[in-house]
ChimeraX commands (.cxc) that place a marker at each C-alpha (Angstrom):
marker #1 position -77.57,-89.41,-144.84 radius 0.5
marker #1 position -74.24,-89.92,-146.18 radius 0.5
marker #1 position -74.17,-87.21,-148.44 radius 0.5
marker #1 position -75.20,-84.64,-145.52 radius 0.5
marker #1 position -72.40,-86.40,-142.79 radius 0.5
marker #1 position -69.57,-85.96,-145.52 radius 0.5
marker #1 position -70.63,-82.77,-146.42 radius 0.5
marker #1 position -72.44,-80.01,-144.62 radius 0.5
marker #1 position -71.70,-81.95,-141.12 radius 0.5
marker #1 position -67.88,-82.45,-142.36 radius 0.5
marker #1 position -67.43,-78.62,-143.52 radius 0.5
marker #1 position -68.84,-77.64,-139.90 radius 0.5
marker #1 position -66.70,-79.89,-137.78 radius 0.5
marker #1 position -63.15,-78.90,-139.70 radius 0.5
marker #1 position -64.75,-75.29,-138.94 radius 0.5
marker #1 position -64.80,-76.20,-135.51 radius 0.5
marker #1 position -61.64,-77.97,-135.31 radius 0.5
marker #1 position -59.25,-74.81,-136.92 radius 0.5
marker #1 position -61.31,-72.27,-135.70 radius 0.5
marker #1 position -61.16,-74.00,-132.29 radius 0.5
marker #1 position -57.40,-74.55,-132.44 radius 0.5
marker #1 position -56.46,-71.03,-133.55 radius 0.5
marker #1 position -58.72,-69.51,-130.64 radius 0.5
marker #1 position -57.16,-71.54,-128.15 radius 0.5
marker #1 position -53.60,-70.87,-128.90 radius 0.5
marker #1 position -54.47,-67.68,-129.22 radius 0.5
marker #1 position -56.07,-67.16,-125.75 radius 0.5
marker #1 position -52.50,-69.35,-124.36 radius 0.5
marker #1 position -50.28,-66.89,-125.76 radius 0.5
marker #1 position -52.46,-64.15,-124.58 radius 0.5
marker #1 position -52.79,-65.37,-121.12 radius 0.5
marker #1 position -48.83,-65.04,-121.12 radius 0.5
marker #1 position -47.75,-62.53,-118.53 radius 0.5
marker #1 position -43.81,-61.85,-118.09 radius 0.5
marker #1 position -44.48,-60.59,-114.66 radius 0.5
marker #1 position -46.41,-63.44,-113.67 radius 0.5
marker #1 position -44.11,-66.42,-115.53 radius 0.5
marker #1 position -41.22,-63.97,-114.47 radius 0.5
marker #1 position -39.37,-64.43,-117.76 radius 0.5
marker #1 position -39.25,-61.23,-120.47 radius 0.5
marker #1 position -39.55,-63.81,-123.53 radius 0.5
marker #1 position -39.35,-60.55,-126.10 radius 0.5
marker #1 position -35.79,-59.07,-125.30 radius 0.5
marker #1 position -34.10,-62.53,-125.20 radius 0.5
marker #1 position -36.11,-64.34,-127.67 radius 0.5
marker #1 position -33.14,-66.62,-129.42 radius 0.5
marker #1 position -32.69,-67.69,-125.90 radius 0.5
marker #1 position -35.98,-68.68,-125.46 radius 0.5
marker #1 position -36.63,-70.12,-129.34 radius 0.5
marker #1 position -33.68,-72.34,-128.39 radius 0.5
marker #1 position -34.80,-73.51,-125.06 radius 0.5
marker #1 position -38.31,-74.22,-126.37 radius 0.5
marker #1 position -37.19,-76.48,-129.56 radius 0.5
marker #1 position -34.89,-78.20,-127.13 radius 0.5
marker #1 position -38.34,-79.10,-125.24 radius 0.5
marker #1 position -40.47,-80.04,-127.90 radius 0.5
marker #1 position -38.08,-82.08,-129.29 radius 0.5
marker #1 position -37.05,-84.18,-126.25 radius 0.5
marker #1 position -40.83,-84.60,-125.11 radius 0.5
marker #1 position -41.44,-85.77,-128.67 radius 0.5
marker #1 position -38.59,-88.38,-128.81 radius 0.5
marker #1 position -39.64,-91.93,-127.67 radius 0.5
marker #1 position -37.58,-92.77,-123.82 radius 0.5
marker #1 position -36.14,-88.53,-124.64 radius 0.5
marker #1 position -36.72,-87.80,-121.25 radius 0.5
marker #1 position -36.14,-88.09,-117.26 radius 0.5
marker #1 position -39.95,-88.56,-117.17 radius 0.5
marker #1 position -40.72,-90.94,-120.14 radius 0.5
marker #1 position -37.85,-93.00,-119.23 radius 0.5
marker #1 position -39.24,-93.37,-115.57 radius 0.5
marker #1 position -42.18,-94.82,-117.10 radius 0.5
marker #1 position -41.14,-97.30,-120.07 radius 0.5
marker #1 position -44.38,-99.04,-120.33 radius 0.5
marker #1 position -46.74,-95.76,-119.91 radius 0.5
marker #1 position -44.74,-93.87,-122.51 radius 0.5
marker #1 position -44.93,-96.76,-125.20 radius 0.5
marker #1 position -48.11,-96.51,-124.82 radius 0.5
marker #1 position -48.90,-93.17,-125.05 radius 0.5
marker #1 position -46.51,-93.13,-128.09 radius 0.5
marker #1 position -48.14,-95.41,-129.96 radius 0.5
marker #1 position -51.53,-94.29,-128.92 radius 0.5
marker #1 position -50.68,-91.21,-130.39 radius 0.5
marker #1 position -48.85,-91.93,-133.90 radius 0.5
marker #1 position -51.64,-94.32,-134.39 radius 0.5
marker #1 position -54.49,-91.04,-133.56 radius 0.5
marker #1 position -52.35,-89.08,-136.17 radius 0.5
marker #1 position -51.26,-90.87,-139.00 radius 0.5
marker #1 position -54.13,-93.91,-139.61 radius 0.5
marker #1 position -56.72,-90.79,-140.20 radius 0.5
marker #1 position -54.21,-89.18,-142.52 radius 0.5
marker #1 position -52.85,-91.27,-144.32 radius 0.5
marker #1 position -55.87,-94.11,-144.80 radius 0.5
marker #1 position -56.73,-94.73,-148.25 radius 0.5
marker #1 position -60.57,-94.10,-147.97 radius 0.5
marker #1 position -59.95,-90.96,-146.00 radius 0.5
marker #1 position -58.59,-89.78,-148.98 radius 0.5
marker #1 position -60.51,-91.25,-151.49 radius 0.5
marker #1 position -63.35,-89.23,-150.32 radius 0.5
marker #1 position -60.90,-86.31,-149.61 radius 0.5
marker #1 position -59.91,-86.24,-153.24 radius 0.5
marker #1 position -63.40,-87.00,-154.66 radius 0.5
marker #1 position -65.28,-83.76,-152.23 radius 0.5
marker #1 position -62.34,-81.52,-152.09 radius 0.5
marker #1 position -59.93,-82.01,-154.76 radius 0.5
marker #1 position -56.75,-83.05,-153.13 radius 0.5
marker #1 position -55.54,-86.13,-151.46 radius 0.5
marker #1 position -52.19,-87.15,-149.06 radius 0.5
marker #1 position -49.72,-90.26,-149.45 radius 0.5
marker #1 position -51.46,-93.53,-148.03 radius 0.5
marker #1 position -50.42,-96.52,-146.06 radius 0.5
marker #1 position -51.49,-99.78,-146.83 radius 0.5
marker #1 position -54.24,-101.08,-145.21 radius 0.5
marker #1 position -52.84,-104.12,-143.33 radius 0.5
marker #1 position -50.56,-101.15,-141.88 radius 0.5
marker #1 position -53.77,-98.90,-141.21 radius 0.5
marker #1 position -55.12,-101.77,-139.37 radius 0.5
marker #1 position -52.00,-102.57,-137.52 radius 0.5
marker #1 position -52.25,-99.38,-136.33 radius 0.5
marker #1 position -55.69,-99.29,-135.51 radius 0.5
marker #1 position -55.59,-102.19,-133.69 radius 0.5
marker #1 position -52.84,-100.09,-131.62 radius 0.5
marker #1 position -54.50,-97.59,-130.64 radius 0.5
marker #1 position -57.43,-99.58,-129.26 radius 0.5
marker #1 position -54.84,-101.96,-127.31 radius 0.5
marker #1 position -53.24,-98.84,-126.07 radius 0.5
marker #1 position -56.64,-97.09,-124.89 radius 0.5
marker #1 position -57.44,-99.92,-122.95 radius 0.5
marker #1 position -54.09,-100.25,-121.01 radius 0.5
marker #1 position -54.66,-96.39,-120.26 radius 0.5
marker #1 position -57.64,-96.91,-118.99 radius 0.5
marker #1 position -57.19,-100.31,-116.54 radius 0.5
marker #1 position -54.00,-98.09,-115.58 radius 0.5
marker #1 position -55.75,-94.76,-114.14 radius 0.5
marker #1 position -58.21,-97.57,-113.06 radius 0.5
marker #1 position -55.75,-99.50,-110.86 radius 0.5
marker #1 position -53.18,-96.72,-109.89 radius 0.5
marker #1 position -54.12,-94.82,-106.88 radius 0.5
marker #1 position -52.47,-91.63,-107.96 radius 0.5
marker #1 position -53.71,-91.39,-111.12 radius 0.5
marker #1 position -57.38,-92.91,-109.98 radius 0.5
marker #1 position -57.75,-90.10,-107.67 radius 0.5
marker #1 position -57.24,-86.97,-110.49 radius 0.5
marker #1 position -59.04,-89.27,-112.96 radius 0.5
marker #1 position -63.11,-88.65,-113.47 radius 0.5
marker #1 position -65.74,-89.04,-115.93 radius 0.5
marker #1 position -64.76,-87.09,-118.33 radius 0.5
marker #1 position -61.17,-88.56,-118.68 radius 0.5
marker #1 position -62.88,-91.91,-119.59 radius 0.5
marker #1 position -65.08,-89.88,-122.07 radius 0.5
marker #1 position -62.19,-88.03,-123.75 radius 0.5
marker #1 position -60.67,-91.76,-124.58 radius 0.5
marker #1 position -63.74,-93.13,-126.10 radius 0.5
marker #1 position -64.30,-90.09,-128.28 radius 0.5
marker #1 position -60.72,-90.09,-129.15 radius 0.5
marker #1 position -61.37,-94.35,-129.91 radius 0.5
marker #1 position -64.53,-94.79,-131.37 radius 0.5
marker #1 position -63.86,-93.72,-135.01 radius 0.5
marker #1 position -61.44,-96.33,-134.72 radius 0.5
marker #1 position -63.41,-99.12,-133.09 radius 0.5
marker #1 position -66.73,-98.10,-135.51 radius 0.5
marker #1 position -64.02,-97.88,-138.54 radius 0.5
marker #1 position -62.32,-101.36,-137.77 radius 0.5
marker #1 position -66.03,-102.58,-137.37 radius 0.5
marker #1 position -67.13,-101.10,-140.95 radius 0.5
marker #1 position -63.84,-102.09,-142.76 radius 0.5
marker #1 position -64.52,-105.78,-142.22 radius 0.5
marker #1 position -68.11,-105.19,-142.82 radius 0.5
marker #1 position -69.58,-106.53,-139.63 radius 0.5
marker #1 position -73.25,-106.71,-139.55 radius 0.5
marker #1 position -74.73,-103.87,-141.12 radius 0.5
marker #1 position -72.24,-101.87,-143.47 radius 0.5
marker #1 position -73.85,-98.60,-143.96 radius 0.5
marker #1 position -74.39,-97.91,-140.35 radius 0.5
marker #1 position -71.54,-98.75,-139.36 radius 0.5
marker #1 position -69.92,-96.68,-141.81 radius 0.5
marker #1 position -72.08,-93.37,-141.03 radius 0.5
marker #1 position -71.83,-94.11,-137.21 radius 0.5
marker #1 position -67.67,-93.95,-138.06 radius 0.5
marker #1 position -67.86,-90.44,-139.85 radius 0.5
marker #1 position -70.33,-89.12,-137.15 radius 0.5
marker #1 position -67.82,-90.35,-133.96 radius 0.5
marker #1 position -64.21,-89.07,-135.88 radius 0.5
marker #1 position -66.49,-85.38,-136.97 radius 0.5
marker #1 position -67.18,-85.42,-133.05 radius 0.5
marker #1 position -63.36,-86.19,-132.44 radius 0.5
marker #1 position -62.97,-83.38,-134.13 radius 0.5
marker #1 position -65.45,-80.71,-133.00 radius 0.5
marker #1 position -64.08,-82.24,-129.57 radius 0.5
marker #1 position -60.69,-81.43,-129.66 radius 0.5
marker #1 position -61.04,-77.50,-128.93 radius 0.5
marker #1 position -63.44,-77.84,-126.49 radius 0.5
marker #1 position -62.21,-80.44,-124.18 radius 0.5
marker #1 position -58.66,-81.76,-122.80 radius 0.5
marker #1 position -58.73,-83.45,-126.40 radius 0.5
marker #1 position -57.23,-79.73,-126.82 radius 0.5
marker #1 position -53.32,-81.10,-125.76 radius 0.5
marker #1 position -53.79,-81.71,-129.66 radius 0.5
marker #1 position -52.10,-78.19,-129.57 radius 0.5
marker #1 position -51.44,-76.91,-126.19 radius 0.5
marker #1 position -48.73,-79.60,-125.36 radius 0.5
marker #1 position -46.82,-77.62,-128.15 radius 0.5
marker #1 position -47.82,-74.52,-126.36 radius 0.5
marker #1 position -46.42,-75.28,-123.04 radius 0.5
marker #1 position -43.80,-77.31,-123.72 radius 0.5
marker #1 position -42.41,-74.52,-125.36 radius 0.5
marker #1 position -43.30,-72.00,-123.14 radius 0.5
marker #1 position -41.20,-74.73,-120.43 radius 0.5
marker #1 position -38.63,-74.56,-122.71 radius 0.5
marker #1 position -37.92,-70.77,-123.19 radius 0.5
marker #1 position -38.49,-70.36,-119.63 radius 0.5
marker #1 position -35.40,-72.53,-118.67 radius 0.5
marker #1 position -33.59,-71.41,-122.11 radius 0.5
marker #1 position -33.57,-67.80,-120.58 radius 0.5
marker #1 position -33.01,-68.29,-116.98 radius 0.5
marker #1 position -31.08,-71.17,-117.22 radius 0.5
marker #1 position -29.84,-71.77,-120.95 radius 0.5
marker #1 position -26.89,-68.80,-121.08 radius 0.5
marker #1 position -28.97,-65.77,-119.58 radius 0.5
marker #1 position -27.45,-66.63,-115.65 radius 0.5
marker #1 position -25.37,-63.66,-114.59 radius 0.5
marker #1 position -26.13,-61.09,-117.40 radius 0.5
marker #1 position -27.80,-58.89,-115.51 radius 0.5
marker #1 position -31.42,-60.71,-114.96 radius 0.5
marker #1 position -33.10,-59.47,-112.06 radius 0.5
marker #1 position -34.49,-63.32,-111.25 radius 0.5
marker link #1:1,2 radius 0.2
marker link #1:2,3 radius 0.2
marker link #1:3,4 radius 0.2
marker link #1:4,5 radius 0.2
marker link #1:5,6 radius 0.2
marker link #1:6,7 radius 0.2
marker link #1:7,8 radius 0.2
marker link #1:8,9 radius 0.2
marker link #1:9,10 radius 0.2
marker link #1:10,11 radius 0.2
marker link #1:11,12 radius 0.2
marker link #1:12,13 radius 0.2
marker link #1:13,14 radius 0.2
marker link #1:14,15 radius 0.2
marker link #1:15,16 radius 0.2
marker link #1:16,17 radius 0.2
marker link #1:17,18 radius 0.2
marker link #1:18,19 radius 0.2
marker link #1:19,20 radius 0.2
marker link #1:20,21 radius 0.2
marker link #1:21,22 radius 0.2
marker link #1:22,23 radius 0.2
marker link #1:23,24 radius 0.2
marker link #1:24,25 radius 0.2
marker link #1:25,26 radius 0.2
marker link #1:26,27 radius 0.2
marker link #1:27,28 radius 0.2
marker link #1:28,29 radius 0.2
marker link #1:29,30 radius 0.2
marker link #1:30,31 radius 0.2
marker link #1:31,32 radius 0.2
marker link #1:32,33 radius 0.2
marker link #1:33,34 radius 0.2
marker link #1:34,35 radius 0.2
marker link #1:35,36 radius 0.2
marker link #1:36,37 radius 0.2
marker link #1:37,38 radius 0.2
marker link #1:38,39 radius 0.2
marker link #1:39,40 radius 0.2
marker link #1:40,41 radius 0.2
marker link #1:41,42 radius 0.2
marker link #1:42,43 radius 0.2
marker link #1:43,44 radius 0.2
marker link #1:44,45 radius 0.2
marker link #1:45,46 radius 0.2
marker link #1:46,47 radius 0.2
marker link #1:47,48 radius 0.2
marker link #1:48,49 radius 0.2
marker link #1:49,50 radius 0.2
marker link #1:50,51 radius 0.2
marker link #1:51,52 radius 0.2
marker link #1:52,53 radius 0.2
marker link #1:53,54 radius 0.2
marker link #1:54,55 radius 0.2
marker link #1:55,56 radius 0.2
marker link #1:56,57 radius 0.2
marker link #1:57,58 radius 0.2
marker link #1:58,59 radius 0.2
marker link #1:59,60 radius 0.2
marker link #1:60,61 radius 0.2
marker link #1:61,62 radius 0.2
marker link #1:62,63 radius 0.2
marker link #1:63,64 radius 0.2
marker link #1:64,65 radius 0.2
marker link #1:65,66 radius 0.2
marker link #1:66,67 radius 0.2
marker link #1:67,68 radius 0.2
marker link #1:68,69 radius 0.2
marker link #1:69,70 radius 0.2
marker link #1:70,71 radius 0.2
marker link #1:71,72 radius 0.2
marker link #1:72,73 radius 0.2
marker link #1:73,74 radius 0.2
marker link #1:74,75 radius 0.2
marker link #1:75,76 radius 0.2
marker link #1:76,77 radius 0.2
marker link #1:77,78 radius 0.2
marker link #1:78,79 radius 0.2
marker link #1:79,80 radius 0.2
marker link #1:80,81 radius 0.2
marker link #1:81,82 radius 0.2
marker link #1:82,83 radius 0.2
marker link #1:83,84 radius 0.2
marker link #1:84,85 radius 0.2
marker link #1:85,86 radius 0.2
marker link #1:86,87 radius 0.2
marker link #1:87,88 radius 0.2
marker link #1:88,89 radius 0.2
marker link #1:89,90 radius 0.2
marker link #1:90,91 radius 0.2
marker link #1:91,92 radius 0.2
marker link #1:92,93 radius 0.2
marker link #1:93,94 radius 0.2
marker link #1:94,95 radius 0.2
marker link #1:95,96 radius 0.2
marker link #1:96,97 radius 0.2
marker link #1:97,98 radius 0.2
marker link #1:98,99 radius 0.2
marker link #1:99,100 radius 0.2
marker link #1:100,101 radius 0.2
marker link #1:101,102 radius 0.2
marker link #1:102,103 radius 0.2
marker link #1:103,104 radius 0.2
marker link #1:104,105 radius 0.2
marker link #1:105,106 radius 0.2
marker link #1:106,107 radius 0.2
marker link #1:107,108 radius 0.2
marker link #1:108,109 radius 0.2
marker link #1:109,110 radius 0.2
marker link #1:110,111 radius 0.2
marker link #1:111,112 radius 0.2
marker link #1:112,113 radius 0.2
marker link #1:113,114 radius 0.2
marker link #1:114,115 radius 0.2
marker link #1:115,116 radius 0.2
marker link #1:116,117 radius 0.2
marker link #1:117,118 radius 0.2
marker link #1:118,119 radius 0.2
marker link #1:119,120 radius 0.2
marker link #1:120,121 radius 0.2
marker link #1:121,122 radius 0.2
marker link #1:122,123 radius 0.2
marker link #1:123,124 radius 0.2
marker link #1:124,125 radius 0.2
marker link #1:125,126 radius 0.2
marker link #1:126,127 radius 0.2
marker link #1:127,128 radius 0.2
marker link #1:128,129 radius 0.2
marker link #1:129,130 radius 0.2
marker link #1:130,131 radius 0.2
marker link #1:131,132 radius 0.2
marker link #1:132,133 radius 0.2
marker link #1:133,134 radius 0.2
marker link #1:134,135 radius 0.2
marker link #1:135,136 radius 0.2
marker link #1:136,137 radius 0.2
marker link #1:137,138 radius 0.2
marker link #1:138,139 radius 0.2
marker link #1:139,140 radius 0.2
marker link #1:140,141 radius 0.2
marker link #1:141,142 radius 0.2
marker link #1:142,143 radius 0.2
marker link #1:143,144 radius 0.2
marker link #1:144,145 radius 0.2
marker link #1:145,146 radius 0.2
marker link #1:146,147 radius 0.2
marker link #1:147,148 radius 0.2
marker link #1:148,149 radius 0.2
marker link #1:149,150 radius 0.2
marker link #1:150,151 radius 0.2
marker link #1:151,152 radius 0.2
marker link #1:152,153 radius 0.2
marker link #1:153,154 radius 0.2
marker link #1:154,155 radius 0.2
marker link #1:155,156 radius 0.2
marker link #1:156,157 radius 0.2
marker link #1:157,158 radius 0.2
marker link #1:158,159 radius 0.2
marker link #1:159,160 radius 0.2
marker link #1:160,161 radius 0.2
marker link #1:161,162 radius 0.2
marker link #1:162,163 radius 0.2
marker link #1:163,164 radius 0.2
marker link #1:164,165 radius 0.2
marker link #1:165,166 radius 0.2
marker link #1:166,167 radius 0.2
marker link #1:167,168 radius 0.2
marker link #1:168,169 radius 0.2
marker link #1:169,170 radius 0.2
marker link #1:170,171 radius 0.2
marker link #1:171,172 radius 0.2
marker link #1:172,173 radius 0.2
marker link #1:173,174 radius 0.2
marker link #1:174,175 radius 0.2
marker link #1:175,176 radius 0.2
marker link #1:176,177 radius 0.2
marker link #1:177,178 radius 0.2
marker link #1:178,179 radius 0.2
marker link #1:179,180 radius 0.2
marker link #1:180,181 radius 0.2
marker link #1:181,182 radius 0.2
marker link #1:182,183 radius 0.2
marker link #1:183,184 radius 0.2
marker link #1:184,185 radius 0.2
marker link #1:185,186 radius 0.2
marker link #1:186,187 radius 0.2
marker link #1:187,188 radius 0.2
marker link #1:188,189 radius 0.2
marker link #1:189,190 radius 0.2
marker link #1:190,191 radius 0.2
marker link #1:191,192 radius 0.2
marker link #1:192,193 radius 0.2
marker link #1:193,194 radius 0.2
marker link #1:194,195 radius 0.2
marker link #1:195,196 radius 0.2
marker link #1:196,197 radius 0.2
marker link #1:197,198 radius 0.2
marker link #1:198,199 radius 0.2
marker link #1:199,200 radius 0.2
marker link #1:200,201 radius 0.2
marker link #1:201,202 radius 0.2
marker link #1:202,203 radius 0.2
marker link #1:203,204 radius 0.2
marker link #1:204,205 radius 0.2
marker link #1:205,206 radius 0.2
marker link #1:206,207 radius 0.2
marker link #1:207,208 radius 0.2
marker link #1:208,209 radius 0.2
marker link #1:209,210 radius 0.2
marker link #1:210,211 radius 0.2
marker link #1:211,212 radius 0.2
marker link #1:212,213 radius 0.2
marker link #1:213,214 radius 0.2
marker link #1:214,215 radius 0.2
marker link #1:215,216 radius 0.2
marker link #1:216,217 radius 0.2
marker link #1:217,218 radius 0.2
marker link #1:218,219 radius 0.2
marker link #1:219,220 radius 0.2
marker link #1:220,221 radius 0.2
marker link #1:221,222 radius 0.2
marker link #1:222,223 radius 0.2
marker link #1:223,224 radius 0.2
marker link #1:224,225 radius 0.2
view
């Protein structure tokens, strides 16, 4: 069983996840229409290049803006929700053991009291996400199942890895259950909201070259909007 979850079942879900990812950014840039958004990004793309690093790179900066600052608690969490879904996976020392003995190559690692700090994160963080769309009205009322689903896929390999790490009860099922629920983060990240993976990128910086060419220098040179 593990031989067939870290092999044949891994090859398929990183098939899923790139092929996935290119498709849907892909399809966003597609489904750009200058009539529609109003803004000709070709004929004043430094403009736009400009305005959409500027974006990116506020939304990625901890407290960087009006809206993260508005929300100090909600955006620590989400912050270190997220460098914990990102980096622990990455950089853990058995992920790449078993990256280096299937596929030939491996990545710098972090220690493992800091993987577990950061696993430990991640779960903390989940949970305050979820008892916040949970007692928040506004965010209750655009919140369903499959928002609560999302999180656990997006926590489980954590929770099962945590779980296995310490060795817990029984080791080896533990250990397969954790490589079947981060293959199904994977394959899920395409296919659900799990997608933001890429499209924040995408429409932050479509955001950004919007207000970079109708508002970042553009204003009075001729623009018909």
């Amino acid at each position: 069983m593990y031989q067939f979850v870290t092999g044949p079942l891994a090859w398929f879900a990183f098939a899923v996840f790139f092929i996935g990812i290119i498709v849907r950014t892909v399809w966003y840039i597609r489904g750009l229409n200058w009539q529609m958004d109003r803004v000709a990004y070709r004929p004043h793309m430094r403009y736009g290049i400009r305005g959409a690093v500027r974006s990116i790179g506020y939304w990625l900066m901890p407290y960087g803006t009006h809206s993260w600052r508005n929300n100090p608690f909600f955006t620590l969490l989400v912050f270190l929700l997220h460098i914990g879904l990102l980096l622990t996976p990455l950089f853990l020392l058995g992920h790449n053991v078993l990256l280096q003995e299937r596929w030939g190559f491996s990545l710098p690692t972090i220690s493992e009291s800091a993987a577990d700090l950061l696993t430990i994160l991640v779960i903390v963080s989940a949970v305050f996400l979820v008892l916040r769309r949970i007692a928040l009205t506004e965010v209750r009322i655009i919140t369903d199942v499959k928002d609560y689903l999302m999180i656990a896929v997006a926590v489980a390999p954590f929770v099962t890895g945590l779980i296995a790490h310490y060795q817990i009860g029984n080791y080896q099922f533990w250990l397969i259950l954790h490589i079947l629920c981060g293959e199904l983060f994977l394959i899920a990240i395409p296919l659900t909201k799990l997608s933001h993976f890429i499209l924040f990128f995408m429409s932050r910086a479509q955001l950004g070259m919007d207000y970079g060419i109708k508002r970042g220098g553009m204003k009075g040179k001729g623009l018909a909007w």
